[in-house]
C-alpha angles and dihedrals in degrees: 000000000000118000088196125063109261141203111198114192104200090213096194080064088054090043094048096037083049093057088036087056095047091043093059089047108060116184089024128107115217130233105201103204112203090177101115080053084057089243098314113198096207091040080050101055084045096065092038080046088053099043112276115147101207139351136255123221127174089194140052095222091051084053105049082049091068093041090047083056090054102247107152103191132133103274121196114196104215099189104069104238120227110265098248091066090051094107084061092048109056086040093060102029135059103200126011137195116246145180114155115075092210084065097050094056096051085054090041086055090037093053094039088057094042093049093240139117123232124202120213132195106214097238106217121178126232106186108299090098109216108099129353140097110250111261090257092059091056108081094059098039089061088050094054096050097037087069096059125110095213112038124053113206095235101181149314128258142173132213123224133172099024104093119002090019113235125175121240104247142163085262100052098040088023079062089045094049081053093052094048088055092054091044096040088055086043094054093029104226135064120298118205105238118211104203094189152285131284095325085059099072096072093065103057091044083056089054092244115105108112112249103254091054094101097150141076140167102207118170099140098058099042101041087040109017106228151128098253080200097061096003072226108131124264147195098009091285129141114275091183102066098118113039126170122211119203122198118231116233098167129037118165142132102265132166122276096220121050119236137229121024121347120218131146123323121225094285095056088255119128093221119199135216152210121232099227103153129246112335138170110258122182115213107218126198101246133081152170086301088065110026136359100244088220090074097055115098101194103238080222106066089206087058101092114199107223104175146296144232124197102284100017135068114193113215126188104215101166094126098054112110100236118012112261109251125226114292096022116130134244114213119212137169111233126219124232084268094051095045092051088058100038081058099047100042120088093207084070122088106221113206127177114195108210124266110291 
């Protein structure tokens, strides 16, 4: 039994939701992004495992860890880098997304002094408003790059869901396929199209992703499991991959309601609360500095989340059949959000079990 809080990553579920995942997107090559694993080196064997054809980092340390562990891989770097990381960049990764000319010089200078070639995907946005040149940039950026020695324009590629919160749909990639075909007769020759991340494989179960569209990023649905659309789950795979375990170190009949004079908790909220008598509530050893609690679904349906401070997560077990005991653990399966911070955070053990 664990005294630390855990996340345990079953990597035989990645590497089966991974090859769930390739197998329902024929014609398209895979980015498996291990970024909410900050870049880890095990998450990242079981999507190339899997079937993943390449892997997908936002940040250069999470990168040189997977180099340090000796993946070779085609890594693409899907946050640009500033140009003044672009030496690092071109050393680690092998294709970035961009969308500022004044980023891809200073790779074009980096790779041209380190004797390497660097490949770029022109980054245009569609509405969803997070990275991205508008459509009618595009066409000289492209020029601009295209004459470079060092960096080969590889593609172009659009985000979507991640911040505004736009749903892939034939208008949007129906407008990216448009804008392939223009580039492609521009370059004269074939341009990869990455049509997305997680919220694009909806749309080509549905039968709707326009044909040029051969390239995804996908991390959400193969780590969770899940449609980033509905977080409902999809396509028979495991939802349950990455679980986190919490030990109790307090469990006593306490009170529903709080007593004396209510003012702001510790986050600034004025949190309310239902009179439902005494109940058993188990005090586990995790809190807002690791996970949101909001984003822990206990594994135990009779196990109820009522908050959390920073240290602390409040749990309602009243309908478990014995009370837990101190040091027991309390299993729960994490959102995308409370993954990002389990992972993040050092308080967190990480352990990965082998392939199944």
């Amino acid at each position: 039994m664990p005294a630390r809080v855990t996340v345990t990553v079953e990597l035989g579920k990645v590497r089966a939701n991974a090859q769930t995942v390739v197998n329902h997107l024929p014609g398209i090559s895979v980015v498996g992004v291990t970024k909410v694993t900050c870049g880890s080196p095990q998450v990242a064997r079981a999507m190339l495992a899997g079937g993943a054809k390449a892997l997908g980092e936002s940040r250069l340390e999470n990168v040189q860890r997977l180099r340090d562990a000796g993946l070779t891989a085609p890594i693409w770097l899907l946050r640009a880098p500033v140009p003044e990381l672009a030496g690092e960049t071109v050393q680690l990764t092998d294709v970035s997304l961009e969308s500022e000319l004044e980023t891809v010089v200073a790779l074009e200078n980096a790779a041209a002094a380190a004797g390497r070639r660097h490949a770029v995907v022109a980054m245009v946005d569609l509405g969803d408003l997070r990275e991205g040149m508008l459509p009618e940039d595009l066409p000289a950026f492209l020029e601009r790059v295209n004459a470079m020695d060092h960096i080969d324009v590889a593609g172009i590629g659009v985000n979507l869901t991640c911040y505004g919160a736009i749903v892939p749909d034939e208008r949007n990639l129906g407008r990216l396929a448009e804008l392939a075909a223009q580039s492609k007769k521009q370059l004269g020759r074939p341009l990869l199209v990455s049509g997305g991340n997680s919220g694009s494989i909806g749309i080509v179960a549905s039968g709707g992703m326009p044909e040029p569209v051969d390239n995804l990023r996908i991390g959400e649905t193969i780590l969770l499991g899940v449609d980033t659309l509905t977080r409902e789950p999809t396509l028979g795979l495991h939802p349950d991959a990455v679980t986190v375990a919490a030990p109790v170190i307090e469990c006593l009949v306490k009170p529903s309601l709080p007593s004396g004079t209510s003012a702001q908790d510790a986050f600034g909220n004025f949190p309310t609360f239902i009179d439902r008598g005494e109940r058993r509530r188990a005090i586990c050893a995790l809190g807002r500095q690791d996970a949101p609690p909001e984003g822990l679904t206990p594994v135990d349906p009779r196990v109820e989340v009522l908050g959390a401070s920073s240290d602390h997560l409040i749990l309602d077990v009243e309908a478990l059949d014995r009370p837990p005991r101190l040091g027991d653990c309390i299993g729960f399966v994490p959102t995308y959000a409370a993954t990002l911070q389990l992972f993040t955070s050092p308080y967190v053990t990480k352990v990965f079990t082998p392939p199944a």
